[in-house]
C-alpha positions in Angstrom: 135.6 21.0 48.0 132.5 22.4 46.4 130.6 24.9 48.5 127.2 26.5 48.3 124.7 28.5 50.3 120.9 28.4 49.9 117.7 28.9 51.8 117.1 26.8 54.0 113.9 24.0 53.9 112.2 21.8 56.4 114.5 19.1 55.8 117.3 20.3 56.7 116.2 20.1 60.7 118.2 17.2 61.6 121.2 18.2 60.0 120.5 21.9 61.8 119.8 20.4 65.0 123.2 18.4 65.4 124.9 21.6 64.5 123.0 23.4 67.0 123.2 21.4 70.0 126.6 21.6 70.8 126.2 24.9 71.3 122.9 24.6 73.7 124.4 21.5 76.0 128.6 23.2 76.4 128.8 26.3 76.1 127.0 29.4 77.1 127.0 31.0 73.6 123.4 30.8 73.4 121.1 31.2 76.4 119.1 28.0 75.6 119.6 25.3 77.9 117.8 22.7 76.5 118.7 21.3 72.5 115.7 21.3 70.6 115.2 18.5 68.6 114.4 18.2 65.1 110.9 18.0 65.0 111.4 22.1 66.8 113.8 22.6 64.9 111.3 22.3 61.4 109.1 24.0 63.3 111.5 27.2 63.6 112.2 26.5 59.9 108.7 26.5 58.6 108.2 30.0 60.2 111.2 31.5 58.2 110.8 29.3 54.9 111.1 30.8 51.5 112.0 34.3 52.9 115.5 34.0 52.1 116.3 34.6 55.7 117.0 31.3 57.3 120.4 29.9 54.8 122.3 26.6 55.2 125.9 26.1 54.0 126.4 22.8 52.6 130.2 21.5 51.8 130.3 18.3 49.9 126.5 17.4 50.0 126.4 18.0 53.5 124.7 20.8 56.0 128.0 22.3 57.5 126.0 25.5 59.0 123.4 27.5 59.2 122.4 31.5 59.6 119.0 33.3 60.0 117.8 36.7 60.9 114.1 37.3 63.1 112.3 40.6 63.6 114.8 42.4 66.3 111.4 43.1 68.1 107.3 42.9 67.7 106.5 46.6 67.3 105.8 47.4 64.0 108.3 50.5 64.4 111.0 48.2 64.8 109.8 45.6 61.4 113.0 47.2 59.6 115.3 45.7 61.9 116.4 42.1 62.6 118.4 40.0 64.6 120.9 37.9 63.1 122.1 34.3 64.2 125.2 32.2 62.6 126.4 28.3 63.7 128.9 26.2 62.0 129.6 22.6 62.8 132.4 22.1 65.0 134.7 19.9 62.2 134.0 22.7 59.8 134.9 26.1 61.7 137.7 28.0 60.7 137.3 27.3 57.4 135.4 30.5 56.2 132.4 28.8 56.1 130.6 31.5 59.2 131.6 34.6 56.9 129.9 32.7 53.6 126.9 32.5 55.3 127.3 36.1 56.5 128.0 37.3 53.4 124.8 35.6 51.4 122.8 36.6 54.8 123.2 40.2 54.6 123.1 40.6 51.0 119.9 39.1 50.7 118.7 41.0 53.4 119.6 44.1 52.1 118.3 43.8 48.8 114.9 42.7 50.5 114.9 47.2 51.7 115.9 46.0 55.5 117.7 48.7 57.1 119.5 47.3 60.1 120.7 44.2 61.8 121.9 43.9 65.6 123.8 40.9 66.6 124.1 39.7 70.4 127.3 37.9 71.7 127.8 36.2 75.1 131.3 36.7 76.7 134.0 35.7 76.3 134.1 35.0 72.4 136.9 36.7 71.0 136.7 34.6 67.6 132.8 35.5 67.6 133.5 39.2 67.9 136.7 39.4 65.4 134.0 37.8 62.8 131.3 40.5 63.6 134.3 43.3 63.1 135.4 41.7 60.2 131.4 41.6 58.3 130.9 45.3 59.1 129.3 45.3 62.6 130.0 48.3 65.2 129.8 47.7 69.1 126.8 49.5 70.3 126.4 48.3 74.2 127.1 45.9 76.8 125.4 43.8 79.6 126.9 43.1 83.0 126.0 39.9 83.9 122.5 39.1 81.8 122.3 35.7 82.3 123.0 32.4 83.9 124.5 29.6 82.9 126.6 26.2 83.6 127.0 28.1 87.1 128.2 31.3 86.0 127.1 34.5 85.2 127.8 35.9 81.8 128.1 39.3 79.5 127.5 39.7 76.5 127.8 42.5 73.9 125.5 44.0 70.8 126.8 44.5 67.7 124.8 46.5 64.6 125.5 47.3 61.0 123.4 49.3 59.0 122.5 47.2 55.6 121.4 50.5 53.2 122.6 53.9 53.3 121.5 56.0 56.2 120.0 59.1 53.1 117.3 60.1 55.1 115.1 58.2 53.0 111.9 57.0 54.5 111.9 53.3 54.2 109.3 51.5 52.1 110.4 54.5 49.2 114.0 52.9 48.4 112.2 49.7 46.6 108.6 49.0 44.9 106.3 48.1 47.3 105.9 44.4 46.1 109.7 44.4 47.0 109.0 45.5 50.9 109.6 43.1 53.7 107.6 40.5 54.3 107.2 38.1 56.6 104.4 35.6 54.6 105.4 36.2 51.0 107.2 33.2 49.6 109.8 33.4 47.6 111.8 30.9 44.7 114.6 28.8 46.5 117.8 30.4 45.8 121.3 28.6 45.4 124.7 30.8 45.7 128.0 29.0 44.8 130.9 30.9 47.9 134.3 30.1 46.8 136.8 28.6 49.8 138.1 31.3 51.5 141.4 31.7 53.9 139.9 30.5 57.3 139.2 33.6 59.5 140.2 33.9 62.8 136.5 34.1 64.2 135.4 30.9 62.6 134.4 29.5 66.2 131.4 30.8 66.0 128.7 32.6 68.0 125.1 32.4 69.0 122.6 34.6 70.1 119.7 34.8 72.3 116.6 33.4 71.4 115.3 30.9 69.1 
């Protein structure tokens, strides 16, 4: 089985969609409640493309998941912290294939001077939370009943893990300031070969709120 992970481009929307919309339409891990289709889903890809923070997995020539990370929040106070977001096709959890993606994710992340990324997880999801324990995460907080969906009310829980060192060092003077985040400079496609890994328990994967 060969296996990589690479950013993502525009046309890998259908293959992301179909992945997706499971997840929208029967369960309540993401708040959504309406699939977008593919023509959205380039759209959401276009506004992450070449910052090495929207990846796909592909096993065999084909799209068998996808991870991204958005800006946690708008305030520019808050521009060293995103949000992270992992699915994996139904046929190919539990195969190790939501840690790859993890693992490229954050690395890339990290080496782009990003401090922190929080991660959101509607209850119940035990395999969802084991996976977030296993990459490094830390509980930091709950909700009580935050939203509604398929007729129920649901919790969820936040998750964090720091991505550099907590020195005291002001960020922006870790890296060169051409290496800073950025949310409009492009950078080179980028292809990582993940060997197969022993399937982790918390391959059925999460999502998260938002888009």
């Amino acid at each position: 089985m060969d296996r990589i992970v690479r950013v993502a481009t525009p046309d890998d929307a259908a293959a992301c969609a179909g992945i997706y919309a499971p997840f929208v339409a029967d369960s309540a891990a993401t708040f959504e409640t309406t699939p977008p289709d593919a023509r959205e889903m380039t759209r959401r890809i276009e506004r992450f493309f070449g910052r090495e923070t929207w990846l796909v997995l592909e096993t065999d020539g084909v799209v068998a998941g996808f991870a991204y990370a958005k800006p946690f929040a708008d305030r520019p106070t808050f521009r060293w912290t995103l949000e992270t977001n992992v699915y994996v096709a139904t046929d190919h959890q539990r195969q190790g294939a939501g840690r790859a993606l993890y693992d490229a994710l954050l690395e890339r992340l990290a080496r782009r001077g990003y401090h922190r990324v929080v991660a959101s997880i509607v209850l119940p999801n035990d395999p969802a939370v084991a996976l977030h324990e296993a990459a490094g995460f830390q509980r930091a907080g709950s909700f009580e009943r935050i939203g509604w969906k398929h007729g129920q009310w649901h919790d969820a829980v936040m998750f964090q893990r720091d991505l550099v060192p907590d020195d005291g060092i002001t960020p922006g003077n870790r890296t060169a300031d051409a290496e800073l985040p950025s949310l409009l400079t492009p950078e080179p496609l980028e292809v990582t070969r993940t060997p197969l890994v022993r399937p982790h328990p918390a391959e059925e994967l999460v999502a998260y709120f938002g888009d």
